[in-house]
C-alpha positions, 0 to 999 in steps of 0.5 A: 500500500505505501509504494501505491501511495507513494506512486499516486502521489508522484502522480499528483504533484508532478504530473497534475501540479498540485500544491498540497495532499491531505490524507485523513486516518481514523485514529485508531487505524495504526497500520493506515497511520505508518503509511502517510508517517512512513512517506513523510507526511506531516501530522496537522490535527485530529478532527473529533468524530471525522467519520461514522464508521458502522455504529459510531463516530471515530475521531480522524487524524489529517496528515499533509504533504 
């Protein structure tokens, strides 16, 4: 998934000259949070109940590169 990731977004900054990505992560999702660490990404905030996710709110984090 990393090398994915990393692939999309070379894509978007070289290719569509975009400026800024964000990737939002439910907190509790560690494997998804080492993947915008592990890319450099840089960690902005938590935005308290982001997300519904099947019976309950989950808070999420914003990364940003």
């Amino acid at each position: 998934m990393t090398k994915s990731v990393h692939s999309l977004v070379k894509y978007l900054f070289e290719d569509l000259d975009l400026h800024r990505i964000e990737i939002r992560v439910a907190v509790n999702n560690l494997k998804s949070i080492a993947i915008p660490t592990r890319l450099g990404f840089e960690q902005e905030g938590i935005k308290p109940d982001g997300q519904w996710l099947y019976d309950h709110y989950e808070d999420l984090i914003t990364f940003s590169y």
